[in-house]
Residue frames as qw, qx, qy, qz and C-alpha x, y, z in Angstrom:
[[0.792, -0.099, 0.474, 0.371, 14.59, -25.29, 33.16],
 [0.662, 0.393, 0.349, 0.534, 14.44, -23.54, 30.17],
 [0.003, -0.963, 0.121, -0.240, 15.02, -20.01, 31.08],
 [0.672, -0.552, 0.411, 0.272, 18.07, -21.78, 33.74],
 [0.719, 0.090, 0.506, 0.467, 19.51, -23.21, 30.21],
 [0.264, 0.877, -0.008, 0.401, 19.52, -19.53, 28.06],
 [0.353, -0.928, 0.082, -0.091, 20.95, -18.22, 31.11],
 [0.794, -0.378, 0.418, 0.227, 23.62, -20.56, 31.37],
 [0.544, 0.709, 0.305, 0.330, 24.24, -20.12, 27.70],
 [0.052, 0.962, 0.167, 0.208, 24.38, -16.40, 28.11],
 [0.271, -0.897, 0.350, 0.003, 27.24, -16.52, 30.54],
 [0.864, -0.027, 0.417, 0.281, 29.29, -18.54, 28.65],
 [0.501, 0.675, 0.161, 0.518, 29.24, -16.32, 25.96],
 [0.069, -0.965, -0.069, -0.244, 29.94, -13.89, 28.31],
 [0.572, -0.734, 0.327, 0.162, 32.37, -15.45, 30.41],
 [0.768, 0.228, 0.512, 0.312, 34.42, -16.38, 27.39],
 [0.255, 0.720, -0.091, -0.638, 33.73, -12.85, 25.19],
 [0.458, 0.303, 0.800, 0.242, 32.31, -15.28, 22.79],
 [0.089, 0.737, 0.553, 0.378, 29.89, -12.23, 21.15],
 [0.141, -0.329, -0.297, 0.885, 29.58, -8.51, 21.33],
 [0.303, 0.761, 0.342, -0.461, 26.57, -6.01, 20.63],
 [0.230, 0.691, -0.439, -0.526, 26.79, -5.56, 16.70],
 [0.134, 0.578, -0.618, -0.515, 27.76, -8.67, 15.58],
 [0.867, 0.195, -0.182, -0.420, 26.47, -10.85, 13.07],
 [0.538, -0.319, 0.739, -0.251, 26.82, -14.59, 13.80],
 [0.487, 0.284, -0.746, -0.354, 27.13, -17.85, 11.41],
 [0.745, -0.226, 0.588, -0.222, 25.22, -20.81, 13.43],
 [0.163, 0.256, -0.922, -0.242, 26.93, -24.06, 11.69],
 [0.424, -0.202, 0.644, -0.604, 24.28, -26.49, 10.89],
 [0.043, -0.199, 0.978, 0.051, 23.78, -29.78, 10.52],
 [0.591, -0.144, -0.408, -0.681, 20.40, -30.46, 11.29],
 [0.545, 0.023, -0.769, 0.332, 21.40, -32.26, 13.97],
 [0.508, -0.756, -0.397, 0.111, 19.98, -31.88, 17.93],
 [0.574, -0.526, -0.107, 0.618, 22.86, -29.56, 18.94],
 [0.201, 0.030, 0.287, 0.936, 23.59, -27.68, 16.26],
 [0.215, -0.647, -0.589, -0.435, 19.64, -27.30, 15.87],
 [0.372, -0.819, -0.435, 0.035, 19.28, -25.95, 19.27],
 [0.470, -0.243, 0.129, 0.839, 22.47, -23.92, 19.10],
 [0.009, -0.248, -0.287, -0.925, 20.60, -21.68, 16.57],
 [0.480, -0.582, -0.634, -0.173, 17.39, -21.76, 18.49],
 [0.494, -0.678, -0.249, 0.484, 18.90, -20.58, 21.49],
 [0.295, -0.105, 0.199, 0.929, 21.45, -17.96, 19.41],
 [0.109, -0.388, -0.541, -0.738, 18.03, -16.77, 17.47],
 [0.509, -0.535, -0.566, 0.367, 16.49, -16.66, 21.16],
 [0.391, -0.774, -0.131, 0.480, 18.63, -14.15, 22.66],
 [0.505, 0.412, 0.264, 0.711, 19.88, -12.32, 19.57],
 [0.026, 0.858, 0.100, 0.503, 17.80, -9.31, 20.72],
 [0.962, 0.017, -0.178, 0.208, 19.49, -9.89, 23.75],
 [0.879, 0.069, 0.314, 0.351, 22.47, -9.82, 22.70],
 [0.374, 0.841, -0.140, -0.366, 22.04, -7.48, 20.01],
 [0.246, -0.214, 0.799, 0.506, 23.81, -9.84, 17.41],
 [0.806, 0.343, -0.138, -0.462, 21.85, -10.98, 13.92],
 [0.657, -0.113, 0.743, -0.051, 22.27, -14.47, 13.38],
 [0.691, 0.438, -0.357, -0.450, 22.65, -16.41, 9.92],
 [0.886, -0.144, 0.433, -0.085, 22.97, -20.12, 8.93],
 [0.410, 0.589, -0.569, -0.401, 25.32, -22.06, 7.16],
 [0.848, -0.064, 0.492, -0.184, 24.86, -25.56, 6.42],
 [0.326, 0.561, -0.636, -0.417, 27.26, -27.63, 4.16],
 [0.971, 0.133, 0.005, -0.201, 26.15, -31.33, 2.17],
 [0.301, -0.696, 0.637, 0.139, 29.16, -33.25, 2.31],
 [0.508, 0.558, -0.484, -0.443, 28.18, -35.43, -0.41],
 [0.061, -0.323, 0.932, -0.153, 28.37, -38.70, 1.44],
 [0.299, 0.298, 0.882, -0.208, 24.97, -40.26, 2.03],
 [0.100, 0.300, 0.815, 0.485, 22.99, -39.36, -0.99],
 [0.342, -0.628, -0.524, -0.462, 19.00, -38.51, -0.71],
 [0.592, -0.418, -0.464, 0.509, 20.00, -38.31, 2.87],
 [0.259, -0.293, 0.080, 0.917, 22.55, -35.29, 3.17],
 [0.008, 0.307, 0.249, 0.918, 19.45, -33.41, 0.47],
 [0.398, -0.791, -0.391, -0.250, 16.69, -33.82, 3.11],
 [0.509, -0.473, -0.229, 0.682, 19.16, -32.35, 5.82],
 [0.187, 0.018, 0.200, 0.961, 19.76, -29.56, 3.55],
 [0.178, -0.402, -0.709, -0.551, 16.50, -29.15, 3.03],
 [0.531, -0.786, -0.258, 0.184, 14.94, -29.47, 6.70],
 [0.568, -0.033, 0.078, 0.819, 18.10, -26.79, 6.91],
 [0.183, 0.267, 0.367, 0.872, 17.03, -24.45, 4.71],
 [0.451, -0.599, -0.630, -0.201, 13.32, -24.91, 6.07],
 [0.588, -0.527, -0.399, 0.466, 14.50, -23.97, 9.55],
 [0.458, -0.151, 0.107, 0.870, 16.18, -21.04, 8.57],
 [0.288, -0.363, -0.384, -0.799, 13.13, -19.41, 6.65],
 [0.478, -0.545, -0.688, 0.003, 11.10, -20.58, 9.87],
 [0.572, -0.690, -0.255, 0.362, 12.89, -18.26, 11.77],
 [0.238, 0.945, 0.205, -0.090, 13.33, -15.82, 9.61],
 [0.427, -0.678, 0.355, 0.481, 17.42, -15.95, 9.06],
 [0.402, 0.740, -0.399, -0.363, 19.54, -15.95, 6.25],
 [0.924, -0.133, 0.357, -0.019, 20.68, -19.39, 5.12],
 [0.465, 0.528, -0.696, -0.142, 23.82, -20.48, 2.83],
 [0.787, -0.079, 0.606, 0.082, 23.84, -24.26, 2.44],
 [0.474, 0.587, -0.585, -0.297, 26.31, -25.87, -0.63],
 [0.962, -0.232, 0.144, 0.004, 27.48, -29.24, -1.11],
 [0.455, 0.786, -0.393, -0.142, 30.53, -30.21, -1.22],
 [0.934, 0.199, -0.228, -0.190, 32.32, -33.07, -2.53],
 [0.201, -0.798, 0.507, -0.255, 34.29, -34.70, 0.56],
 [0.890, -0.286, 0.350, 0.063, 34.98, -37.83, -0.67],
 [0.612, 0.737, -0.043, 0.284, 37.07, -36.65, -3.68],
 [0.062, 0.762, -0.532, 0.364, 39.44, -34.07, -1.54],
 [0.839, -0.374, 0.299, -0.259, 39.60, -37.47, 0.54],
 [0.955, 0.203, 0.195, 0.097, 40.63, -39.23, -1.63],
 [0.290, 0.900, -0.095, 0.310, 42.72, -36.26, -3.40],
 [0.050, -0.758, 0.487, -0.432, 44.69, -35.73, 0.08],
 [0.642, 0.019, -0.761, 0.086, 44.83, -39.46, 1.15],
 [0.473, -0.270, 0.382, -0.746, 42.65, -38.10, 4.46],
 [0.054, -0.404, -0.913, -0.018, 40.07, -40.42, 6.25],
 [0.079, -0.690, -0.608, -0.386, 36.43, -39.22, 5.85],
 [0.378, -0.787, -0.481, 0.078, 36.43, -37.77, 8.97],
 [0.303, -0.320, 0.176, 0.880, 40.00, -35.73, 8.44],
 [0.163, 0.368, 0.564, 0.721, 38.52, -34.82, 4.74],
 [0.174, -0.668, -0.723, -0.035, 35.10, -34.05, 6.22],
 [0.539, -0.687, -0.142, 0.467, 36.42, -31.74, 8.84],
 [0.299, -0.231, 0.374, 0.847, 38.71, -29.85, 6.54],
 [0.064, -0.338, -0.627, -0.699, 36.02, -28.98, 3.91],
 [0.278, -0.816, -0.500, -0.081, 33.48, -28.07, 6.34],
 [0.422, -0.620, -0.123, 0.650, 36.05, -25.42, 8.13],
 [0.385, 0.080, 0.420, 0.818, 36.78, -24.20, 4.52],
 [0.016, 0.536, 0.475, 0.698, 33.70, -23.80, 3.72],
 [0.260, -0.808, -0.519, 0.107, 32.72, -21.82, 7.01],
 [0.153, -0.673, 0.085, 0.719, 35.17, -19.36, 6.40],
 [0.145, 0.199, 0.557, 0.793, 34.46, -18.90, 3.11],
 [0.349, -0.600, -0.697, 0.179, 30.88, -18.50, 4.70],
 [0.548, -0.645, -0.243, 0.474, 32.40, -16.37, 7.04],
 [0.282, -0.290, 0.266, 0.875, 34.45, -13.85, 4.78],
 [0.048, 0.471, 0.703, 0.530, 31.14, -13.84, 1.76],
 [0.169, -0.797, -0.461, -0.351, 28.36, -12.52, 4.04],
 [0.067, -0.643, 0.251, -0.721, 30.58, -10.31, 6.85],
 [0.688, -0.627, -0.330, -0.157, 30.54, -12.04, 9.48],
 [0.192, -0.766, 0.521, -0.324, 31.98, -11.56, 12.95],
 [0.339, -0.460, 0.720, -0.394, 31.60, -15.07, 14.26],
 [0.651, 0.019, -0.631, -0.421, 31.11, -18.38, 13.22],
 [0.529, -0.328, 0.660, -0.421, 29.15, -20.36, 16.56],
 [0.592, 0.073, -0.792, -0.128, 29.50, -24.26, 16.41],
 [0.800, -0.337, -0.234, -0.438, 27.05, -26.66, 18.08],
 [0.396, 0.120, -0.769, 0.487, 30.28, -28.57, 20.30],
 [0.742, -0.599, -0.021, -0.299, 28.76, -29.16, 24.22],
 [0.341, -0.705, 0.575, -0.237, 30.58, -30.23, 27.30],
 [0.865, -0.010, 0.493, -0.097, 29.96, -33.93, 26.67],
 [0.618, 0.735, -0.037, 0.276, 32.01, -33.54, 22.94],
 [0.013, 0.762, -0.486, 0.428, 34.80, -31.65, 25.01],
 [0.692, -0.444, 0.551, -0.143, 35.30, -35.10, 27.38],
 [0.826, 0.438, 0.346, -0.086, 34.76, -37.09, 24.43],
 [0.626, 0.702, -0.208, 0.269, 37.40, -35.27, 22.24],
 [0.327, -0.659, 0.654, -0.175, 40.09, -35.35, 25.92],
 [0.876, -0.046, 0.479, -0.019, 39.52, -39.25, 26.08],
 [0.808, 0.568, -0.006, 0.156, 40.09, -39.34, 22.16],
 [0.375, 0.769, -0.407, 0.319, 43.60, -37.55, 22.99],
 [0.638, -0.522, 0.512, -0.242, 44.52, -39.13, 25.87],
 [0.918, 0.154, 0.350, -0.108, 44.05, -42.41, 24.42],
 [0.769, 0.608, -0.052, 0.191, 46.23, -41.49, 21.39],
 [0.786, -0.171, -0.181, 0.565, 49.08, -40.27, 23.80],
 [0.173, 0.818, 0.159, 0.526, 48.77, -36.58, 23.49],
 [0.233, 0.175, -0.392, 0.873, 50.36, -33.87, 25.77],
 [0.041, 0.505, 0.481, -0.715, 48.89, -31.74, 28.53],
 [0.200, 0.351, -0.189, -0.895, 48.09, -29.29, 25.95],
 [0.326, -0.142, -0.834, -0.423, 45.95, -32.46, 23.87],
 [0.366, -0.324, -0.869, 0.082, 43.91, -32.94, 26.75],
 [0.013, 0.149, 0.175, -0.973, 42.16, -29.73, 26.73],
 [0.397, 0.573, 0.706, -0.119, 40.01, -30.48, 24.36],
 [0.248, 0.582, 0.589, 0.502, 38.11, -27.66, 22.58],
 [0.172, -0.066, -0.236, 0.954, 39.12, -24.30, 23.15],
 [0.218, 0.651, 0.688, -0.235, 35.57, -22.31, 23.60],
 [0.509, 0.849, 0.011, -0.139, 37.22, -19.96, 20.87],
 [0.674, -0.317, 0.402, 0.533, 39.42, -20.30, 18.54],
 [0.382, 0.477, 0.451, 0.650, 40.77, -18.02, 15.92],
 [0.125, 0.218, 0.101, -0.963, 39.17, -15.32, 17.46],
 [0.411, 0.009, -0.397, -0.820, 36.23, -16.63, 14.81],
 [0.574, -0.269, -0.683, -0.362, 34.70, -19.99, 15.56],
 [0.313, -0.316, 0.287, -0.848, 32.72, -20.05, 18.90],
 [0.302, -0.155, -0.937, -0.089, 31.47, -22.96, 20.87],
 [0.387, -0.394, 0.175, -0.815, 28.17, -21.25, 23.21],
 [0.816, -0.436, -0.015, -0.378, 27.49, -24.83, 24.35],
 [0.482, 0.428, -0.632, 0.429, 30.88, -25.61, 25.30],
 [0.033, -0.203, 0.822, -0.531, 29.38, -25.89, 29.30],
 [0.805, 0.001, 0.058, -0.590, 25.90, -27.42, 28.46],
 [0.254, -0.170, 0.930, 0.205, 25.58, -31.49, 28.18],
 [0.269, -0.097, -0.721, -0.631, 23.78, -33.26, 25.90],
 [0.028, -0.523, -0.850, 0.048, 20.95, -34.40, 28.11],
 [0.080, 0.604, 0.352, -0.711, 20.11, -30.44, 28.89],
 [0.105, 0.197, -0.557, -0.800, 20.19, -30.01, 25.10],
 [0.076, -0.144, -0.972, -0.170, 17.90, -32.70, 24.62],
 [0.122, -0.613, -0.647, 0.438, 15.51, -31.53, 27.42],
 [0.013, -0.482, 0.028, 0.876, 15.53, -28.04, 25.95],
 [0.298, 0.173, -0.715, -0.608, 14.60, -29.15, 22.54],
 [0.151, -0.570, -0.804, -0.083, 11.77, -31.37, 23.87],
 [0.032, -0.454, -0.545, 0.704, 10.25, -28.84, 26.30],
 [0.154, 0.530, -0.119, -0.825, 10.21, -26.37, 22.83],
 [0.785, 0.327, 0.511, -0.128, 9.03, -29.10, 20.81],
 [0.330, 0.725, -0.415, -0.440, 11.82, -28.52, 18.16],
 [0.930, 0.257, 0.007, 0.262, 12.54, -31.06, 15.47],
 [0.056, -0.623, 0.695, 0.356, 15.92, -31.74, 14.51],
 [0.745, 0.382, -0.528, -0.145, 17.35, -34.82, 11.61],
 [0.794, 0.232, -0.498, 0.260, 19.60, -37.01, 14.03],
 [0.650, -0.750, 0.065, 0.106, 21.18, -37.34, 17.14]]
């Protein structure tokens, strides 16, 4: 199972040209199960690959004591496994408020900022985000529902920009899940 799930992984990036030999890789992360095992697996097959792998992980300033043990168990992870880590908070109920957003517009904006900022600071080539196939139905339905064109009801392109990168864009959450027990990794949250 868990060599079937790298593998499956692997040709995503590949069938995509998600990643090439050389280049260095942001894993977004939350601390969450997906994003957690997104860098797991990326930190996996780096050699691989031949990519280096770093972490960025932003506090959004919403739940207090909370949002510093994420950072924290974050930061942890990242020295476990020997990568480079940038975690910051920033303050995403202000520009909320600031740009009359809801949390989750505000949120969303301020995390993208700050991965390309991220992204342009340490050189990177690629910034890979923790999205899965079950997120990609989940974000059709959401457009559908709202009335959206053909083009809405793609979903989540598995790149976009050329920069941000989704490597579990054809996994689902239960194989995530299963992967992450088998390896006995923690994560904060579903």
């Amino acid at each position: 199972i868990l060599f079937m799930f790298l593998q499956k992984i692997k040709k995503t990036i590949e069938k995509f040209s998600m990643l090439k030999k050389g280049d260095h890789v942001v894993v977004a992360v939350s601390g969450g199960a997906d994003s957690v095992a997104l860098l797991s697996v990326l930190n996996s097959l780096k050699d691989k690959l031949g990519i280096s792998v770093s972490v960025a992980h932003m506090d959004h300033m919403i739940r207090g004591d909370e949002s510093k043990k994420e950072m924290e168990f974050v930061q942890s992870l990242a020295v476990d496994m020997g990568v480079e880590c940038v975690a910051e908070s920033r303050d995403v109920s202000t520009f909320k408020n600031v740009y009359g957003l809801s949390l989750q517009e505000a949120a969303r904006e301020v995390r993208y900022e700050f991965l390309r900022e991220t992204f342009n600071n340490i050189k990177a080539d690629k910034v890979a985000m923790g999205h899965h196939g079950d997120d990609q139905i989940e974000t059709a339905l959401m457009w559908f529902i709202r009335g959206s064109s053909l083009k809405g009801l793609c979903g989540m392109p598995p790149v976009k920009e050329g920069i941000f990168i989704r490597p579990l864009i054809e996994t689902t959450r239960k194989e995530i899940e299963q992967y992450l027990k088998k390896n006995c990794i923690e994560y904060i949250y579903n």
